[in-house]
gemmi code that builds the backbone of each chain (N, CA, C; Angstrom):
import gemmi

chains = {
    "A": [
        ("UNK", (-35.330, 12.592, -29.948), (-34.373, 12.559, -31.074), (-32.980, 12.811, -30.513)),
        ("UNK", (-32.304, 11.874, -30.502), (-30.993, 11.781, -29.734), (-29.801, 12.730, -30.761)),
        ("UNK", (-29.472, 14.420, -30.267), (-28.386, 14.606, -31.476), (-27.082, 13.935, -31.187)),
        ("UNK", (-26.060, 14.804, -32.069), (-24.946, 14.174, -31.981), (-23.985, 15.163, -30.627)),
        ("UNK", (-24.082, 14.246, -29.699), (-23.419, 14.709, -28.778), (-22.205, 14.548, -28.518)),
        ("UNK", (-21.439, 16.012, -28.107), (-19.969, 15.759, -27.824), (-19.165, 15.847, -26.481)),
        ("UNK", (-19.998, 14.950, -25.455), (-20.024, 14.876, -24.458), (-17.936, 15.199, -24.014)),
        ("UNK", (-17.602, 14.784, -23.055), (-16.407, 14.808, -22.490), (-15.904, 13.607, -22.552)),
        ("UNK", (-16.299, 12.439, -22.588), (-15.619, 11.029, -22.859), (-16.080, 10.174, -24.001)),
        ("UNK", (-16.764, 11.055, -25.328), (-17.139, 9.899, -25.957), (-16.386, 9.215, -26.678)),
        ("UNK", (-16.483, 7.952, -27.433), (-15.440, 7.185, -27.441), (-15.690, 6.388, -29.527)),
        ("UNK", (-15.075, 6.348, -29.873), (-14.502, 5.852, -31.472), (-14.049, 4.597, -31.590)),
        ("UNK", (-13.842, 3.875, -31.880), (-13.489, 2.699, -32.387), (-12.334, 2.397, -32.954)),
        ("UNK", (-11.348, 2.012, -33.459), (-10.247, 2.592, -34.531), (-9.963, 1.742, -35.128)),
        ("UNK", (-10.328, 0.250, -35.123), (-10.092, -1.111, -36.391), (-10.977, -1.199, -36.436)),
        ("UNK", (-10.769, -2.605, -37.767), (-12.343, -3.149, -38.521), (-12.198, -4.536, -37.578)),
        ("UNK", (-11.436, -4.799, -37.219), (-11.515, -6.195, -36.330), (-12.600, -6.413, -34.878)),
        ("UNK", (-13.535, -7.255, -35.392), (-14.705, -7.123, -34.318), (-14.249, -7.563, -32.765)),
        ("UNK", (-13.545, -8.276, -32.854), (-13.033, -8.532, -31.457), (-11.390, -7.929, -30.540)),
        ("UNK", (-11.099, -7.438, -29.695), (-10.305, -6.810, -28.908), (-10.261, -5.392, -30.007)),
        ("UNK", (-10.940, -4.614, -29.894), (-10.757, -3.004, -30.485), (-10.470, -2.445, -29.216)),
        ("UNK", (-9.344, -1.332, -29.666), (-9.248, -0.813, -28.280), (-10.277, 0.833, -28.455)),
        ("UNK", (-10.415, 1.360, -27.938), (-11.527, 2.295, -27.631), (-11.036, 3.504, -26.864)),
        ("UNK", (-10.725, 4.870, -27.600), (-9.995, 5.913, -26.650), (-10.955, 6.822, -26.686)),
        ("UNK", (-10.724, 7.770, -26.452), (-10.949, 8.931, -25.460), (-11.382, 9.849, -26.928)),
        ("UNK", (-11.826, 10.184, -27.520), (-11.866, 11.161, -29.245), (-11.448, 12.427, -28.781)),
        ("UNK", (-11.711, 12.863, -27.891), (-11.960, 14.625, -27.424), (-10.281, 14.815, -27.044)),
        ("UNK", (-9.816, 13.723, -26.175), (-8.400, 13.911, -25.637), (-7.812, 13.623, -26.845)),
        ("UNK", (-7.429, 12.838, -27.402), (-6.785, 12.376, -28.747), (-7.057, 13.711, -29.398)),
        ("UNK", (-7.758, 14.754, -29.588), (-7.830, 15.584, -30.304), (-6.737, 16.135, -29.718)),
        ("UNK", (-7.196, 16.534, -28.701), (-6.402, 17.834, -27.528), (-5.449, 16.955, -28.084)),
        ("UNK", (-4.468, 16.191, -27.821), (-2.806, 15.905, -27.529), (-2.648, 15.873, -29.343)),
        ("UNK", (-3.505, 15.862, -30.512), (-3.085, 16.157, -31.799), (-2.928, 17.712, -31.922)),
        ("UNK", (-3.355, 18.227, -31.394), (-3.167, 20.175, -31.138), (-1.970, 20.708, -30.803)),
        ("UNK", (-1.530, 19.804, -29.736), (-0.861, 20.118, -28.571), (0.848, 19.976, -29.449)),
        ("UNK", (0.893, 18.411, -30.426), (1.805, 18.421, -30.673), (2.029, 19.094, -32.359)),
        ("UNK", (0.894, 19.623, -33.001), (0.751, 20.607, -34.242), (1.313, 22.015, -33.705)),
        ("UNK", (0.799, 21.943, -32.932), (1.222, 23.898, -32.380), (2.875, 23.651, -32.104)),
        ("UNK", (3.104, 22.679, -31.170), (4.882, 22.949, -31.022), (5.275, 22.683, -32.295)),
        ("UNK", (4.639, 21.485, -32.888), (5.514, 21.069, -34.101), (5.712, 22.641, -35.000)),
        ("UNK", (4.766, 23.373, -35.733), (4.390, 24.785, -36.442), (5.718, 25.767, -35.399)),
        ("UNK", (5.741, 25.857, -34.664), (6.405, 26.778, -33.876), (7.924, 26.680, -33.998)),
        ("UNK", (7.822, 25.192, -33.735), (9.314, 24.680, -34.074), (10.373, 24.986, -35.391)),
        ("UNK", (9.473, 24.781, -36.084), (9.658, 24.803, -37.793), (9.820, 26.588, -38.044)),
        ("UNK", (8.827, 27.288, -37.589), (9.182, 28.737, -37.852), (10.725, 29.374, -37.238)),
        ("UNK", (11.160, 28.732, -35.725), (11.721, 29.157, -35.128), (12.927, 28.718, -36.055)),
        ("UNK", (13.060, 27.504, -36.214), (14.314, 26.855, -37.044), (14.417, 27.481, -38.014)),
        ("UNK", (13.701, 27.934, -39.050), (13.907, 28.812, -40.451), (14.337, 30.090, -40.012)),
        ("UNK", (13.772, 30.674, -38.788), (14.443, 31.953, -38.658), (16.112, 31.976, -38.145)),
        ("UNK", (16.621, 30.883, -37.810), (17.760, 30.497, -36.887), (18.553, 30.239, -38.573)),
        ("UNK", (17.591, 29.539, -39.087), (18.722, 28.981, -40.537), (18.771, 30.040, -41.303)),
        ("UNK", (18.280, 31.110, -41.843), (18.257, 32.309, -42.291), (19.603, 33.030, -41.763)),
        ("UNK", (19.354, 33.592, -40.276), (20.159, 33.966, -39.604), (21.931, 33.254, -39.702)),
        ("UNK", (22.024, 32.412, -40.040), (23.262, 31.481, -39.839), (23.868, 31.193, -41.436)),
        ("UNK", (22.998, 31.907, -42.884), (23.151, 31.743, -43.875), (23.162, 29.862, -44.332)),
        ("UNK", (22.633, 29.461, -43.780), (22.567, 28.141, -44.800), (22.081, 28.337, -45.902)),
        ("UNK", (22.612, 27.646, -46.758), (22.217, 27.627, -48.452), (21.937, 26.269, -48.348)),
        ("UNK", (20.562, 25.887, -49.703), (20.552, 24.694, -50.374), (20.632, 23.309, -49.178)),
        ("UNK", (21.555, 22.592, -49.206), (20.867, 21.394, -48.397), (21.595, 21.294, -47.156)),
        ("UNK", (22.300, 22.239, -46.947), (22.544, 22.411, -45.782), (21.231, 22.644, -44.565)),
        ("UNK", (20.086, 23.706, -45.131), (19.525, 23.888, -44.551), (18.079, 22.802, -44.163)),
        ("UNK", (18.009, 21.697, -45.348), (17.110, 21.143, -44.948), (17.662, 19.825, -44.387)),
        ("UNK", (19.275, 19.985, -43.748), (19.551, 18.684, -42.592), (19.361, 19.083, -41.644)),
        ("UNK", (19.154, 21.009, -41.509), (19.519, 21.835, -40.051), (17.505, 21.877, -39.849)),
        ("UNK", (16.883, 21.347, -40.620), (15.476, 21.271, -40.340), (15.147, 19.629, -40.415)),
        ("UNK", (15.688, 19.201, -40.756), (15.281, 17.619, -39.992), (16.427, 17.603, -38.674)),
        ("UNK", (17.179, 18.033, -38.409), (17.719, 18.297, -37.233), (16.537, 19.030, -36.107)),
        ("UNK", (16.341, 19.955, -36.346), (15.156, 20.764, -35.655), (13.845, 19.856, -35.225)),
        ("UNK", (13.593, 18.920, -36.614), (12.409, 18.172, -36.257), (12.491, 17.002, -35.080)),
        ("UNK", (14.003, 16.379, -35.461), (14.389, 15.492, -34.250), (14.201, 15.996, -33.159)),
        ("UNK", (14.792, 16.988, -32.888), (14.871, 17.588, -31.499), (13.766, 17.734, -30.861)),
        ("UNK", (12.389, 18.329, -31.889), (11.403, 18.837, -31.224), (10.573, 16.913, -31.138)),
        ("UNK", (10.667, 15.976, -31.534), (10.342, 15.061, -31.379), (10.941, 14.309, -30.346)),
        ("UNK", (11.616, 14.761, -29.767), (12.134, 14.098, -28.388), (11.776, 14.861, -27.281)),
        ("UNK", (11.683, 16.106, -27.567), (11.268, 17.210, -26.696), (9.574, 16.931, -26.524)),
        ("UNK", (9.121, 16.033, -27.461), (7.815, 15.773, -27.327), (7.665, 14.150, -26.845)),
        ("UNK", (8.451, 13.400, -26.621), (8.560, 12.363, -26.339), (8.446, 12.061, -24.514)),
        ("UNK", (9.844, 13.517, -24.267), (9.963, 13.166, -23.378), (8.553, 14.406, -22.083)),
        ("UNK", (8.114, 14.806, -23.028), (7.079, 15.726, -22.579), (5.430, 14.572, -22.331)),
        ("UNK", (5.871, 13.851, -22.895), (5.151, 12.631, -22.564), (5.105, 11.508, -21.570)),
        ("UNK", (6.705, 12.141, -21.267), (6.925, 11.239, -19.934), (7.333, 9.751, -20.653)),
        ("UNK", (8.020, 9.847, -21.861), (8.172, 8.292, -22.054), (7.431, 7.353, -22.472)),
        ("UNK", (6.127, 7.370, -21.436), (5.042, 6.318, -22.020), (4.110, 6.832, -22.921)),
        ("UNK", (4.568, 6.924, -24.072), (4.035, 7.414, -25.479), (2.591, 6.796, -25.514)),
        ("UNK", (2.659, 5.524, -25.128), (0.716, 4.660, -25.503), (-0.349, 5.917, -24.982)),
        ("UNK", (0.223, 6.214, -23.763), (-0.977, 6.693, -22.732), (-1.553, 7.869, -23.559)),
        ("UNK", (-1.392, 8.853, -24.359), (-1.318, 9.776, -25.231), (-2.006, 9.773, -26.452)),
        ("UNK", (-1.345, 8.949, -27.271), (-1.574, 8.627, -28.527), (-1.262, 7.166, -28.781)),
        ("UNK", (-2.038, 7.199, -29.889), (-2.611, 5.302, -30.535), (-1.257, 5.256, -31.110)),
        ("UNK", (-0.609, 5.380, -31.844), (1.013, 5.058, -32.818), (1.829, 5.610, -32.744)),
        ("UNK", (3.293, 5.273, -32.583), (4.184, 6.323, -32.474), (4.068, 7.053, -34.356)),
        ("UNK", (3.561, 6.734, -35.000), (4.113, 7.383, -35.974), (3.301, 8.802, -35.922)),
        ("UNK", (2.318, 9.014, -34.852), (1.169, 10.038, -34.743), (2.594, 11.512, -33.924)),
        ("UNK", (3.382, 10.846, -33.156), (3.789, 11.718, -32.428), (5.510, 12.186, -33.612)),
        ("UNK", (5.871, 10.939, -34.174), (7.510, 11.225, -34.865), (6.959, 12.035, -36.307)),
        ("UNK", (5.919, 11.379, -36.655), (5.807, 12.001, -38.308), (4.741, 13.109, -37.992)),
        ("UNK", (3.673, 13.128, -37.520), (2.687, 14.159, -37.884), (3.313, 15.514, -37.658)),
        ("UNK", (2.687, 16.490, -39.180), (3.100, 17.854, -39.246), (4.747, 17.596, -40.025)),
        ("UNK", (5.184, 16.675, -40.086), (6.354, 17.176, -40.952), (6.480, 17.890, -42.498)),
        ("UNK", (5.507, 17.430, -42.762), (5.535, 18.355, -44.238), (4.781, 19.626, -44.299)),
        ("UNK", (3.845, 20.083, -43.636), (3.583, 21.055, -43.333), (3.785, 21.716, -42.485)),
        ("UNK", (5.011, 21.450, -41.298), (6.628, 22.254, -41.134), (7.537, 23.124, -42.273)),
        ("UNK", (7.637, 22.087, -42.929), (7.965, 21.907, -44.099), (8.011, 23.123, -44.569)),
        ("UNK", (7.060, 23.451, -44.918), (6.659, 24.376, -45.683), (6.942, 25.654, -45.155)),
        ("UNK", (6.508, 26.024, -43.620), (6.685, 27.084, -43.053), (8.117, 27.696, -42.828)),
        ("UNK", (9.014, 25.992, -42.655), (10.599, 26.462, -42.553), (10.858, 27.207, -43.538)),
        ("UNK", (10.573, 26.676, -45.187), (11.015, 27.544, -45.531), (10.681, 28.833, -46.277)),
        ("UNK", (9.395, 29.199, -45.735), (9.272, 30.519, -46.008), (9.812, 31.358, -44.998)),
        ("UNK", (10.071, 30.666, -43.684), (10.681, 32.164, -42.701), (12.583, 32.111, -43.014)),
        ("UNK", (12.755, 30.639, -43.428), (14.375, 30.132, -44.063), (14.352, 31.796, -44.552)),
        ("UNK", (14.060, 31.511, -46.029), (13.924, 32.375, -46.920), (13.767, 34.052, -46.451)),
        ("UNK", (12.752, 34.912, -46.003), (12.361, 35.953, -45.120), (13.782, 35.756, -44.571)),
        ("UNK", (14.423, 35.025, -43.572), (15.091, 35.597, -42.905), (16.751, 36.022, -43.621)),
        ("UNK", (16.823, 35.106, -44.527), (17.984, 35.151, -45.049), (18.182, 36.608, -46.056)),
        ("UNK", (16.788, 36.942, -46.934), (16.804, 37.545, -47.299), (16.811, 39.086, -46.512)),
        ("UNK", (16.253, 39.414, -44.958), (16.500, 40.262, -44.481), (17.758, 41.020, -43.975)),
        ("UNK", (18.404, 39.652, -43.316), (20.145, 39.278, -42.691), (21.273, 39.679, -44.211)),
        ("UNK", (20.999, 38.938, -45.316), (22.025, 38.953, -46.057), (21.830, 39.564, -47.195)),
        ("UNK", (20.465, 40.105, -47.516), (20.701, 40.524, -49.054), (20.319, 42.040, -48.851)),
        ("UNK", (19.487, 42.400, -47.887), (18.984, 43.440, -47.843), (19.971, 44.197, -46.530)),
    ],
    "B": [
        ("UNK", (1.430, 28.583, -18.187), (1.471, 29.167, -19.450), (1.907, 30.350, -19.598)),
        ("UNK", (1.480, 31.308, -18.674), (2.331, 32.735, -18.254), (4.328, 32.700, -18.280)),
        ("UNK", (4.766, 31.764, -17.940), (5.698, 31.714, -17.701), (6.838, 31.256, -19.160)),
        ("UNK", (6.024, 29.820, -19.697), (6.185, 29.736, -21.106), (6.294, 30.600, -21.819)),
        ("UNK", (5.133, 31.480, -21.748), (4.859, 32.324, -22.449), (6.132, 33.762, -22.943)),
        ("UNK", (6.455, 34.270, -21.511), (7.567, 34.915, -21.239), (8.665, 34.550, -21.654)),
        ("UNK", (8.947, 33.237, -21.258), (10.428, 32.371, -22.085), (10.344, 32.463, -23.452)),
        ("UNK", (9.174, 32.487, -24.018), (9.416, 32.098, -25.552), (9.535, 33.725, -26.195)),
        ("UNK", (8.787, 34.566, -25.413), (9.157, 36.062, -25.909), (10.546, 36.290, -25.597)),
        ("UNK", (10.891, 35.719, -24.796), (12.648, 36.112, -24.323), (13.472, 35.355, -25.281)),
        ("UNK", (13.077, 33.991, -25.750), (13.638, 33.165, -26.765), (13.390, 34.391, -28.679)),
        ("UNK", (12.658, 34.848, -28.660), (12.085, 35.486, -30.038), (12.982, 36.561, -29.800)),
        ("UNK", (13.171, 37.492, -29.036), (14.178, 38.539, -28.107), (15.266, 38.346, -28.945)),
        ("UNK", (16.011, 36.865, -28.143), (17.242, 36.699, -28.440), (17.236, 36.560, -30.248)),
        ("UNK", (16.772, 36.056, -30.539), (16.619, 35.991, -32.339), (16.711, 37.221, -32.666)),
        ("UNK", (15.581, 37.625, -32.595), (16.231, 38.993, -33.489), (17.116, 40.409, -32.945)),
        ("UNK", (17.950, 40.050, -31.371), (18.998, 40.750, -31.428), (20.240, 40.013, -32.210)),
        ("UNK", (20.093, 38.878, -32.091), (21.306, 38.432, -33.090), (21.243, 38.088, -34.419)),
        ("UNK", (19.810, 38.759, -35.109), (19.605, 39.272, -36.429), (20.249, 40.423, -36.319)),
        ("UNK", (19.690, 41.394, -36.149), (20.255, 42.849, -36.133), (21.313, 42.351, -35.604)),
        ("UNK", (22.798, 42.079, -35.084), (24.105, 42.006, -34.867), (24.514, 41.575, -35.912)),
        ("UNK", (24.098, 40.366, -36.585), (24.337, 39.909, -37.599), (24.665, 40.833, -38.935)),
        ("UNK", (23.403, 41.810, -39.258), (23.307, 42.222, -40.046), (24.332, 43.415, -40.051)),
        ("UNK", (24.615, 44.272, -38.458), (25.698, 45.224, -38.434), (26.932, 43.986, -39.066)),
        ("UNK", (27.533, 43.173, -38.274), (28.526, 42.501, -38.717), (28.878, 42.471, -40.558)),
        ("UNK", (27.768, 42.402, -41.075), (28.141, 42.203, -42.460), (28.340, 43.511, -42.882)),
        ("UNK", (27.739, 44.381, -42.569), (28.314, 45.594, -42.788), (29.450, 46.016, -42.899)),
        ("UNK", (30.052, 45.564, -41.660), (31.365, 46.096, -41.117), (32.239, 45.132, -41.448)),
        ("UNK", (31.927, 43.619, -42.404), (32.695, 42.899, -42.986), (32.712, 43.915, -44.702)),
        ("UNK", (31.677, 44.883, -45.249), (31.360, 45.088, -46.251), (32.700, 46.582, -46.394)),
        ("UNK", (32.474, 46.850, -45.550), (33.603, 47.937, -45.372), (35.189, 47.579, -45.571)),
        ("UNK", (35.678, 46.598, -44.765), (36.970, 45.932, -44.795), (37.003, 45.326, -45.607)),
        ("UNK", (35.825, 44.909, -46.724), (36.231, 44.327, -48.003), (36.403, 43.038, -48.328)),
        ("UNK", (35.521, 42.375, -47.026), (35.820, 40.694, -46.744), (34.804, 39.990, -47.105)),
        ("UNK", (34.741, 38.645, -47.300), (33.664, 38.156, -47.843), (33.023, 37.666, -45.843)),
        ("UNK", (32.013, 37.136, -46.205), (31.024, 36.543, -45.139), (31.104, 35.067, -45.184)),
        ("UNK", (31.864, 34.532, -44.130), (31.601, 32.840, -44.428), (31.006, 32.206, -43.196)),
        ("UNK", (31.447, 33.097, -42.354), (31.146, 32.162, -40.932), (30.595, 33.293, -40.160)),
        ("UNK", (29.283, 33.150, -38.976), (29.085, 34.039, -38.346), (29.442, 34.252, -37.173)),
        ("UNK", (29.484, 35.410, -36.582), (30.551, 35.515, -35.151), (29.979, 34.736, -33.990)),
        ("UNK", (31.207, 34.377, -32.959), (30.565, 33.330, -32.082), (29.869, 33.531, -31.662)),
        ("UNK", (29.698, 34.704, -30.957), (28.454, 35.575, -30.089), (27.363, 35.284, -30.439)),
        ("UNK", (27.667, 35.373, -31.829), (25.927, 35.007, -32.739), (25.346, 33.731, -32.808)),
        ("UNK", (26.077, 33.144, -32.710), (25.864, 31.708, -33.059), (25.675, 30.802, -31.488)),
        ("UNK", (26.241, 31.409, -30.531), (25.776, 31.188, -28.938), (24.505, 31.897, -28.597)),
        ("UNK", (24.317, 33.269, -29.108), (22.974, 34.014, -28.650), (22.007, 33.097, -29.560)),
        ("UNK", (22.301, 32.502, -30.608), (21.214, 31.632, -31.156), (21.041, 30.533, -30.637)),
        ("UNK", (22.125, 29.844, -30.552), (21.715, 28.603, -29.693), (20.781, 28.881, -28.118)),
        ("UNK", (21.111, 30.336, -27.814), (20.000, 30.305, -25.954), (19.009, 30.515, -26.669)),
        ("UNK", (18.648, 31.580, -27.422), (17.056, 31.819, -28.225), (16.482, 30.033, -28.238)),
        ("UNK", (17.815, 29.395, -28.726), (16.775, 28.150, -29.961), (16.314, 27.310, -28.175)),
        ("UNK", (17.243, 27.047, -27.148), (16.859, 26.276, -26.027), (15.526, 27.119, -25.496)),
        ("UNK", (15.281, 28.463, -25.235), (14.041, 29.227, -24.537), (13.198, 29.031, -25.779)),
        ("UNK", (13.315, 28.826, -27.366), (12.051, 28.755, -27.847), (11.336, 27.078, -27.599)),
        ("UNK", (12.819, 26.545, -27.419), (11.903, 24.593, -27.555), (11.284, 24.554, -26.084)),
        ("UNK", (11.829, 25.049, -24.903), (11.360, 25.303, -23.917), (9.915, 25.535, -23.957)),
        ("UNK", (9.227, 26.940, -24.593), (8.095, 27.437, -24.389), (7.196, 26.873, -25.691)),
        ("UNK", (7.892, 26.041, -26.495), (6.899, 25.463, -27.408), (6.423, 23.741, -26.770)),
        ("UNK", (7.522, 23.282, -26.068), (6.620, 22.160, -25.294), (5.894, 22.608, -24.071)),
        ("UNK", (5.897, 23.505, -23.659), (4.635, 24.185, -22.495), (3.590, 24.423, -23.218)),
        ("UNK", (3.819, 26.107, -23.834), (2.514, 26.412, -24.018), (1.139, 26.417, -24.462)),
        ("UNK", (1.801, 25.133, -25.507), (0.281, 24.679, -26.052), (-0.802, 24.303, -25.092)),
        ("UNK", (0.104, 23.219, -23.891), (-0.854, 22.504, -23.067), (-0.436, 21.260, -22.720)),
        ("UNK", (-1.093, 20.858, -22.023), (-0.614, 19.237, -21.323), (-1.286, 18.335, -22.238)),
        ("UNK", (-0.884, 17.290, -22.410), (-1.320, 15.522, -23.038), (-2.196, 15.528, -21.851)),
        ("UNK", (-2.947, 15.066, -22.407), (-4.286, 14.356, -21.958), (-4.460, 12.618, -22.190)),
        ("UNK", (-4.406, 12.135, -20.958), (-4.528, 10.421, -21.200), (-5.998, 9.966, -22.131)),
        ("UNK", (-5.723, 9.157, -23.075), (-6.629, 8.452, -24.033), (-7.779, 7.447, -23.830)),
        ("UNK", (-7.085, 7.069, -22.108), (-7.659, 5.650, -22.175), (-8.704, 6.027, -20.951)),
        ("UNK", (-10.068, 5.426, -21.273), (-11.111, 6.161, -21.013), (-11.071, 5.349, -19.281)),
        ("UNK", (-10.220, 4.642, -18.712), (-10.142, 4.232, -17.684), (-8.900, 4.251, -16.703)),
        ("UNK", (-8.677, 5.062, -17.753), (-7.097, 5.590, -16.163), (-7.897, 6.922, -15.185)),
        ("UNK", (-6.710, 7.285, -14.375), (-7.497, 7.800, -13.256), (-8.195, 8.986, -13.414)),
        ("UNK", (-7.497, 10.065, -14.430), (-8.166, 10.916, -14.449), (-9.050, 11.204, -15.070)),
        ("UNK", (-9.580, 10.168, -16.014), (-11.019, 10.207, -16.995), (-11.768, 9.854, -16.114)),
        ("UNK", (-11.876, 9.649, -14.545), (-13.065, 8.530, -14.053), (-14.503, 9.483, -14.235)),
        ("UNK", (-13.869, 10.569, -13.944), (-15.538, 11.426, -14.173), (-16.268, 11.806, -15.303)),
        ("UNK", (-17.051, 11.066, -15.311), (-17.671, 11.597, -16.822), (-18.614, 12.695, -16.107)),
        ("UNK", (-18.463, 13.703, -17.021), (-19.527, 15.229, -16.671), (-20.745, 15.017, -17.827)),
        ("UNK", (-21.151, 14.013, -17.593), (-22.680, 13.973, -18.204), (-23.430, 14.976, -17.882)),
        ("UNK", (-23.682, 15.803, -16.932), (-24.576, 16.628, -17.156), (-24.621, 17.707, -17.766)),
        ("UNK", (-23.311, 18.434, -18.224), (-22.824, 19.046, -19.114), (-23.251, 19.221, -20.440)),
        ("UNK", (-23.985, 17.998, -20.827), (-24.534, 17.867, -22.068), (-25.623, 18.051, -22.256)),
        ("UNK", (-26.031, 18.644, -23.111), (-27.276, 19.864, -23.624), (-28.357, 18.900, -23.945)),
        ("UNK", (-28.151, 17.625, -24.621), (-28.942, 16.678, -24.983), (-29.560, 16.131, -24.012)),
        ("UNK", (-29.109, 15.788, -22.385), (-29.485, 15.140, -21.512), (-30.197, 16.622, -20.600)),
        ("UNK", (-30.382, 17.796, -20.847), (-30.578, 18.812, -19.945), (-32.078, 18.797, -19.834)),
        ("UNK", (-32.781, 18.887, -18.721), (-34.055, 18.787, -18.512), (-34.883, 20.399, -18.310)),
        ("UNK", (-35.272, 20.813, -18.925), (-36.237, 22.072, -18.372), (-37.669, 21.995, -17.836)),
        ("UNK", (-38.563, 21.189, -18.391), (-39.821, 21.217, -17.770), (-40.123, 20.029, -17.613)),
        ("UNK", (-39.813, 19.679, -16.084), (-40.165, 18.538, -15.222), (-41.074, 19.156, -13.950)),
        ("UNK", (-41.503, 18.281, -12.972), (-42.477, 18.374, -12.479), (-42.281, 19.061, -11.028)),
        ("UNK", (-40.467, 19.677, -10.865), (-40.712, 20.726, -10.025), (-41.437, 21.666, -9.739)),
        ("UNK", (-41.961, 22.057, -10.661), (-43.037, 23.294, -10.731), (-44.302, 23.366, -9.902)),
        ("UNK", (-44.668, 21.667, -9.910), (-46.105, 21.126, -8.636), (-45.785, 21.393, -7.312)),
        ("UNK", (-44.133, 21.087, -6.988), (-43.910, 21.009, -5.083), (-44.094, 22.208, -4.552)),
        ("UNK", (-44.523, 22.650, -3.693), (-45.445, 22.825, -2.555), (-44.257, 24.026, -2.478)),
        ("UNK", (-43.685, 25.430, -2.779), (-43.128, 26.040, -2.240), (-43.440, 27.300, -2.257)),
        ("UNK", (-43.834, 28.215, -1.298), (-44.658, 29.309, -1.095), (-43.107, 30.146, -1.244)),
        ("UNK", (-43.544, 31.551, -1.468), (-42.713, 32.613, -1.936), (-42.462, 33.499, -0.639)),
        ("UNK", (-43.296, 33.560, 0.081), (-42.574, 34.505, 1.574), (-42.693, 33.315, 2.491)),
        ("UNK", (-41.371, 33.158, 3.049), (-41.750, 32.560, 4.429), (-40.817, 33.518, 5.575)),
        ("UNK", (-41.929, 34.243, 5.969), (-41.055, 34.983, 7.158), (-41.419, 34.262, 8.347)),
        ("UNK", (-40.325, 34.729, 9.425), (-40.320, 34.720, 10.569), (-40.843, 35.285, 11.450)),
        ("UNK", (-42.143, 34.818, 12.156), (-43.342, 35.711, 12.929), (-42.718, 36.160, 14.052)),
    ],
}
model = gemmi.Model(1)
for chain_id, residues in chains.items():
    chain = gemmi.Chain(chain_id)
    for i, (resn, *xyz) in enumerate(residues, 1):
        res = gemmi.Residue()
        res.name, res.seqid = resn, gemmi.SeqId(i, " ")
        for name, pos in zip(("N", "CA", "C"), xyz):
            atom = gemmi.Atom()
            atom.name, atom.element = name, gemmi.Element(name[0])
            atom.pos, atom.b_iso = gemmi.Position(*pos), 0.0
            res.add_atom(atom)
        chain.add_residue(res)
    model.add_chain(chain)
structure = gemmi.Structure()
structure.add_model(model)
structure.setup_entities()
């Protein structure tokens, strides 16, 4: 009875098109979706505590967090060495994933920090 | 990762000494009776080194990219034996011929 094994190279499929599918790596594709969730999460906390600190109000602060996100998306680009394919299947896996649940974290430490710095 | 690691505590460092500066500053704007519009340069340079040592240790420490494609160089090894499904326990080593003392007369 063959289980489901999660050997070190097993491999997924990723279209419905029966002919030329390309075929990656599942286990690595995980690892490098981790890799860029954890900086992305880190990024986003660090920026809310920086925008807190610096008093942004209102929409100031959410250009100084798509600012933050750029940055850390090039910082992940070039942590890639450029050749983005070798990594991940789409660029939209490496520019968009985790932005809205950044999102979220900016601004609860936004918030926390501003309220520590300026009101309290 | 040790090293990341250190940078990004030295990056978190710099944050919240130029929280606490910050927060004396408004103080001592609260005294002179001034409003708060802009924060002092100091602060706003000690944030910018924090923000370079935190992007620093957040593209390290997670870990390296790992190539996808199951035929570049460093996937060539597959560690099949690793896998619990393919692991053999009772095969027919147990028949060969190997006695338990062999000393030297």
């Amino acid at each position: 009875m063959t289980g489901h094994s999660d050997s070190s190279s097993s491999e997924k499929k990723s279209n419905e098109e029966m002919n030329d599918v390309p075929v990656f790596s599942a286990e690595n594709m995980q690892n490098n979706m981790k890799v860029i969730y954890y900086s992305r999460t880190f990024m986003s906390i660090i920026g809310g505590v920086i925008a807190g600190i610096l008093g942004f109000t209102g929409f100031m602060g959410f250009v100084f967090y798509f600012l933050v996100m750029t940055i850390t998306s090039i910082g992940l680009i070039a942590k890639a060495k450029f050749s983005v394919h070798l990594y991940v299947d789409s660029w939209n896996r490496i520019i968009l994933d985790g932005f809205m649940g950044g999102l979220m974290s900016f601004v609860l430490f936004w918030t926390f920090a501003y309220d520590i710095v300026h009101i309290f | 990762m040790g090293l990341g690691l250190i940078i990004g505590v030295f990056g978190v460092l710099f944050l919240f000494h130029a929280a606490y500066s910050t927060i004396q500053y408004r103080g001592l704007l609260k005294i002179m009776d001034e409003e708060f519009s802009v924060p002092s340069m100091n602060v706003v340079l000690e944030l910018l080194l924090g923000f370079v040592f935190c992007v620093s240790a957040a593209l390290t420490v997670p870990g390296d990219f790992l190539s996808i494609h199951p035929d570049s160089e460093e996937n060539r090894i597959v560690s099949l034996p690793s896998n619990l499904d393919f692991m053999i326990f009772n095969h027919r080593a147990k028949a060969l011929p190997f006695d338990v003392d062999m000393k030297l007369h």
